[in-house]
Backbone as a chain_set.jsonl record, in Angstrom:
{"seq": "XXXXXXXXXXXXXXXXXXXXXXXXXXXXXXXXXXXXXXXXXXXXXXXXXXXXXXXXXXXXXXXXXXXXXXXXXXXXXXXXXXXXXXXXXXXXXXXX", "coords": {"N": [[-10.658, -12.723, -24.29], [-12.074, -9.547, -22.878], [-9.9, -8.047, -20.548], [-11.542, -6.326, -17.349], [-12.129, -2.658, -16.198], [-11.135, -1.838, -13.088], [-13.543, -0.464, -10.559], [-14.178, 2.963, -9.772], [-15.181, 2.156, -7.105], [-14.154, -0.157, -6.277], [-11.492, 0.556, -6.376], [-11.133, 2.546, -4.549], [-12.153, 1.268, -2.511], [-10.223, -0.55, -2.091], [-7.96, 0.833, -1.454], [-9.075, 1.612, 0.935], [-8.825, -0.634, 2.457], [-6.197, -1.171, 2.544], [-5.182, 1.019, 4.282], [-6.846, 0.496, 6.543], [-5.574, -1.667, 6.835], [-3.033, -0.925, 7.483], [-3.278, 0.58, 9.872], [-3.947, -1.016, 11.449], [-1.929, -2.738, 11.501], [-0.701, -0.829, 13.537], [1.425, 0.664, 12.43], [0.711, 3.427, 11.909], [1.586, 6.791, 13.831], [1.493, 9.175, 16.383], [0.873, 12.858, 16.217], [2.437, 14.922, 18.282], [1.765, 17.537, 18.66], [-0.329, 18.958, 16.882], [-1.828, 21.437, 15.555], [0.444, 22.882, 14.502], [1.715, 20.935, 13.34], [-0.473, 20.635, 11.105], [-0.194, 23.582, 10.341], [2.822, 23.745, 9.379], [1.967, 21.843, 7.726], [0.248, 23.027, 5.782], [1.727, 24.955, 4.698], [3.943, 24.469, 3.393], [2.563, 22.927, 1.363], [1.631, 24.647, -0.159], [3.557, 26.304, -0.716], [4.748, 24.79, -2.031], [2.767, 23.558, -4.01], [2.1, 25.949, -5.367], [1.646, 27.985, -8.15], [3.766, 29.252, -10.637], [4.956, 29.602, -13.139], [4.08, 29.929, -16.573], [2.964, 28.198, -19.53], [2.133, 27.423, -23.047], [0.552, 24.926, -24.741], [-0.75, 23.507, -27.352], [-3.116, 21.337, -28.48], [-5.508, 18.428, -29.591], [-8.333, 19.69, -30.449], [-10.67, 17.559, -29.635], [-8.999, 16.138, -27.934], [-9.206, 18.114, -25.819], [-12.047, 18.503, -25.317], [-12.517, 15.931, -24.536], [-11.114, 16.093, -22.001], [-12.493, 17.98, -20.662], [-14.866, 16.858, -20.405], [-14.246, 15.06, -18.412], [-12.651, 16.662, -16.689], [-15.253, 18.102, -15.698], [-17.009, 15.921, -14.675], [-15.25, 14.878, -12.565], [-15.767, 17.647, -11.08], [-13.499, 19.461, -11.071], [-12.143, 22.761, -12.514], [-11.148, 22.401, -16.411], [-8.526, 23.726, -16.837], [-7.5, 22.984, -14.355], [-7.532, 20.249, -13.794], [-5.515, 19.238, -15.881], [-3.473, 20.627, -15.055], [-2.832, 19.102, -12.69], [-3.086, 16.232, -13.41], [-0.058, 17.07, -14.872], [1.451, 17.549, -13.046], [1.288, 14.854, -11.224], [2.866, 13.52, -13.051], [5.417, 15.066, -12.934], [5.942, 14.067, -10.748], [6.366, 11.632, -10.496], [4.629, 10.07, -9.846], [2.59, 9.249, -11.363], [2.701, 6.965, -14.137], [3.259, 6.675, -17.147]], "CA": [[-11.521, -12.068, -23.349], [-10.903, -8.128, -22.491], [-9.659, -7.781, -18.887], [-12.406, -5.574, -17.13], [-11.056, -2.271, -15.392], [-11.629, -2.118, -11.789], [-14.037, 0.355, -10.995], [-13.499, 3.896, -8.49], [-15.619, 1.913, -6.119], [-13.11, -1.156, -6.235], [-10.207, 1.105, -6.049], [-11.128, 3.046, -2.813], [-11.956, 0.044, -1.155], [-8.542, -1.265, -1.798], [-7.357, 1.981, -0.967], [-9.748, 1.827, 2.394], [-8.576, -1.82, 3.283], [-4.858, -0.631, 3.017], [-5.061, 2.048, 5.09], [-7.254, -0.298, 8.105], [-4.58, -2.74, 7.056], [-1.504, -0.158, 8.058], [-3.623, 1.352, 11.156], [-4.077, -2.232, 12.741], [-0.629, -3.107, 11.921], [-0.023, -0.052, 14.283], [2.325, 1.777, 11.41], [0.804, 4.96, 12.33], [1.876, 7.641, 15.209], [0.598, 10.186, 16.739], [1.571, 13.669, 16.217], [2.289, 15.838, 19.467], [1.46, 18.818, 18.221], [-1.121, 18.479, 15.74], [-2.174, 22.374, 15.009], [2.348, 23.074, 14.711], [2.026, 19.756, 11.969], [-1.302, 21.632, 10.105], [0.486, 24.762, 9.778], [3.595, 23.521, 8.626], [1.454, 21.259, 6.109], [0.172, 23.903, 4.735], [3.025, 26.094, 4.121], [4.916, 23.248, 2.411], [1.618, 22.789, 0.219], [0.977, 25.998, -0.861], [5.096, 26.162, -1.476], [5.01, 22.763, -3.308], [1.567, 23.744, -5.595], [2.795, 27.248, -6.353], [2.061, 28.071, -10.218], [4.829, 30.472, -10.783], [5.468, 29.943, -14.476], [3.113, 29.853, -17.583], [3.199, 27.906, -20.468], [1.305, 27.387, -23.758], [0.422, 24.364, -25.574], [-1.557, 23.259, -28.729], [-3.729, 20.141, -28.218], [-6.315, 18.606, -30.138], [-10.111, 20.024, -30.065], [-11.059, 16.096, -29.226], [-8.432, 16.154, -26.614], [-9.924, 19.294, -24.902], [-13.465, 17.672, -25.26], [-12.447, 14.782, -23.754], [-10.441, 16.364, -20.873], [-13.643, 18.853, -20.149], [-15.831, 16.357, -19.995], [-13.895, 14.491, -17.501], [-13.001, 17.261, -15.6], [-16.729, 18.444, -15.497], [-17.11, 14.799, -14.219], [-14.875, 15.469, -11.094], [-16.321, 19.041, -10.136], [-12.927, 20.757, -11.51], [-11.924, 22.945, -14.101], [-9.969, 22.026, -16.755], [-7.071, 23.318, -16.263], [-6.66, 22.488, -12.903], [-7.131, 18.332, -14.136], [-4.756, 19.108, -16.786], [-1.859, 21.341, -14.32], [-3.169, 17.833, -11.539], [-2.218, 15.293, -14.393], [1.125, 17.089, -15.275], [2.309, 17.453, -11.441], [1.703, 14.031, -10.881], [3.629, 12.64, -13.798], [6.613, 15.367, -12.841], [6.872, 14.387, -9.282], [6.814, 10.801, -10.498], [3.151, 9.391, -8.703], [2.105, 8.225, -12.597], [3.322, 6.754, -15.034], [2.988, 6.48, -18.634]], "C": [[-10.821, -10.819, -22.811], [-11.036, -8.238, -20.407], [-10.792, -6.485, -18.818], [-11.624, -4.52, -15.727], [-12.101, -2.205, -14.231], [-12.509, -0.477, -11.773], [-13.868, 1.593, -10.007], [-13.762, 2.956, -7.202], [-14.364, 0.952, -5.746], [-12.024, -0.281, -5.94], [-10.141, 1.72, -4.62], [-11.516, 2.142, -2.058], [-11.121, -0.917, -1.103], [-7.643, -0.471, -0.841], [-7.659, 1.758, 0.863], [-9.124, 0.681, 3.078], [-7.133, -1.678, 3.626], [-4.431, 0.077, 3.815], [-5.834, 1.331, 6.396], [-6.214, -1.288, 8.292], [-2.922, -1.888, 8.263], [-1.96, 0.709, 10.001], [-3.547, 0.074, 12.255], [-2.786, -2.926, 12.833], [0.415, -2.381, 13.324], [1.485, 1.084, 13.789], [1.797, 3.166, 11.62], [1.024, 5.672, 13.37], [1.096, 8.517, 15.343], [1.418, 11.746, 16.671], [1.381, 14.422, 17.506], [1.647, 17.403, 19.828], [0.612, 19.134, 17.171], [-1.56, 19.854, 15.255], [-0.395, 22.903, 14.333], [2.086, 22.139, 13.293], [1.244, 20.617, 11.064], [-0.787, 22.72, 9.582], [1.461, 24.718, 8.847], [2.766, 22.588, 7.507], [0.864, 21.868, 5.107], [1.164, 24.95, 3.908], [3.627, 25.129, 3.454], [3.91, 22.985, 0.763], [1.826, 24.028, -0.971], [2.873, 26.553, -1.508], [5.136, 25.504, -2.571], [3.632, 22.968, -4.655], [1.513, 25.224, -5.997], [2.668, 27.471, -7.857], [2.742, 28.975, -10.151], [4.954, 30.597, -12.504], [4.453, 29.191, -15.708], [3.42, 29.298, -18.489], [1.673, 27.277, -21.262], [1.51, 26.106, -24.262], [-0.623, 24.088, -26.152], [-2.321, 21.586, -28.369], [-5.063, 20.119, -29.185], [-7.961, 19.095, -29.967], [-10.545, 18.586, -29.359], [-10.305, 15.593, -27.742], [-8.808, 16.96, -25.514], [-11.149, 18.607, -24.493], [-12.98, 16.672, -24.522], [-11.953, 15.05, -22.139], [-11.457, 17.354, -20.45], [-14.351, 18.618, -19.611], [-15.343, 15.523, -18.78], [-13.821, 15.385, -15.951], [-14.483, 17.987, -14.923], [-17.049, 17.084, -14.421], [-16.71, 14.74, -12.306], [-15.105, 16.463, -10.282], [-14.601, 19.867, -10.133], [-12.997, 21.364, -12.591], [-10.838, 22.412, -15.057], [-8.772, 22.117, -16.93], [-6.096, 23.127, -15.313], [-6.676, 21.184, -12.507], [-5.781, 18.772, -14.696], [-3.013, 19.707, -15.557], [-1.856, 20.013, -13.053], [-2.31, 16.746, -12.504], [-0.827, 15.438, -14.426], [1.788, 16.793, -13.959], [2.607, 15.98, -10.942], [2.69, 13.279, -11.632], [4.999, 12.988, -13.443], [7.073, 14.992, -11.599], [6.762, 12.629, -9.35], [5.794, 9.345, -9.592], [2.181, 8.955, -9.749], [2.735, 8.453, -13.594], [2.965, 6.053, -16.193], [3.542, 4.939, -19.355]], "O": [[-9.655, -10.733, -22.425], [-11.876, -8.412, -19.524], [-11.008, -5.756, -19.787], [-10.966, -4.927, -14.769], [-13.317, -2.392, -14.248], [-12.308, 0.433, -12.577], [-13.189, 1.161, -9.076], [-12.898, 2.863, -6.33], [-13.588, 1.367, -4.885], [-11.566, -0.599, -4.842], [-9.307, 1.457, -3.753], [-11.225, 2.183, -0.863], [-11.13, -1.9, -0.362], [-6.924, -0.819, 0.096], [-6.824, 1.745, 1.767], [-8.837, 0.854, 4.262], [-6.738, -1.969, 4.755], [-3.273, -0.08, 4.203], [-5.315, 1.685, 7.455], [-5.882, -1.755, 9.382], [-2.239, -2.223, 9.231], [-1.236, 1.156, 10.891], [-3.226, 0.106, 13.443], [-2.433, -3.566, 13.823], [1.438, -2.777, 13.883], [2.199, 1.859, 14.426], [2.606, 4.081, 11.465], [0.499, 5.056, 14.298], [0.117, 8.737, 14.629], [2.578, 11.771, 17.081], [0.221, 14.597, 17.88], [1.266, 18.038, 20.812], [1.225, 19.843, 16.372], [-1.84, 19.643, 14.075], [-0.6, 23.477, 13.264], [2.274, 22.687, 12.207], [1.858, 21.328, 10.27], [-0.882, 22.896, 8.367], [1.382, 25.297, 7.764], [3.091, 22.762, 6.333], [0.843, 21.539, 3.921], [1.166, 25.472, 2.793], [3.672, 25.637, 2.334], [4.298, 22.899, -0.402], [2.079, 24.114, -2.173], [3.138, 27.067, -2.595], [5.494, 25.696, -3.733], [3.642, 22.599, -5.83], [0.848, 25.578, -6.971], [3.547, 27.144, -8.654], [2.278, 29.833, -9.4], [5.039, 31.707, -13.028], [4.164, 27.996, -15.658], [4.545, 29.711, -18.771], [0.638, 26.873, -20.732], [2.711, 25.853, -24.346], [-1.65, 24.385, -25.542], [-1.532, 20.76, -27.91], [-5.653, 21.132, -29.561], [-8.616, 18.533, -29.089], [-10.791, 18.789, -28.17], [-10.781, 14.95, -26.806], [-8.743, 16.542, -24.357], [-11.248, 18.158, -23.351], [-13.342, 16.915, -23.37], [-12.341, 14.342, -21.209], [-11.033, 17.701, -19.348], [-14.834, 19.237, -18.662], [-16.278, 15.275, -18.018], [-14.339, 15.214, -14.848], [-14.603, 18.307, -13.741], [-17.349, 17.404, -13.27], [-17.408, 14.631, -11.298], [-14.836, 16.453, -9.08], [-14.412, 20.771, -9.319], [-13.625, 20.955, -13.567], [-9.757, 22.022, -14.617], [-7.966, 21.208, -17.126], [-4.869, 23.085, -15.223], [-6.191, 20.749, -11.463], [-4.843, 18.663, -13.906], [-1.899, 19.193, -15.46], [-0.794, 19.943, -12.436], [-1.115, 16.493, -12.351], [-0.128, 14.462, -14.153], [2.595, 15.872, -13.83], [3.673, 15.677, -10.408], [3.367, 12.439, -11.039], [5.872, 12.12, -13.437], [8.186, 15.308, -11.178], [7.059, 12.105, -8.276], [6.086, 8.278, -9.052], [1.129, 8.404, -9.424], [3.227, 9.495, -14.026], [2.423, 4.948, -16.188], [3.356, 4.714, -20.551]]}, "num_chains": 1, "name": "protein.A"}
């Protein structure tokens, strides 16, 4: 029997119960300064997702198609799934 994968809905309401789970544990604070935090979160962002350097690769037509239609799926383009995919694998947030 094939294991059945969970589905987005199932996942964000794991996601959602984890996050009421960590708020009622009282694990979150409050920030004092909350426009001071925004600012700096953006400047760190826009540091940290920086494209600075270009590179080419070769992939198959079927691989494109497939990664088009997905990102079409999410409301990006594709190569801002595809530069999303790589970032997370280099900073170590999925894994192969």
């Amino acid at each position: 029997m094939k294991k059945s994968k969970k589905s987005r809905q199932d996942l964000f309401e794991n996601e959602e119960e984890e996050i009421l789970s960590s708020f009622e544990k009282g694990e979150w604070k409050k920030i004092k300064n909350v426009e001071k935090a925004k600012v700096q979160a953006r400047k760190t962002a826009a540091k940290t997702l920086r494209k600075d350097v270009r590179i080419n690769i070769r992939l198959s037509s079927a691989d494109i198609f497939n990664i088009k239609k997905i990102a079409a799926f999410e409301g990006l383009p594709y190569q801002t799934l595809i530069a999303s995919v790589l970032h997370k694998y280099a900073s170590g947030h999925l894994k192969i």
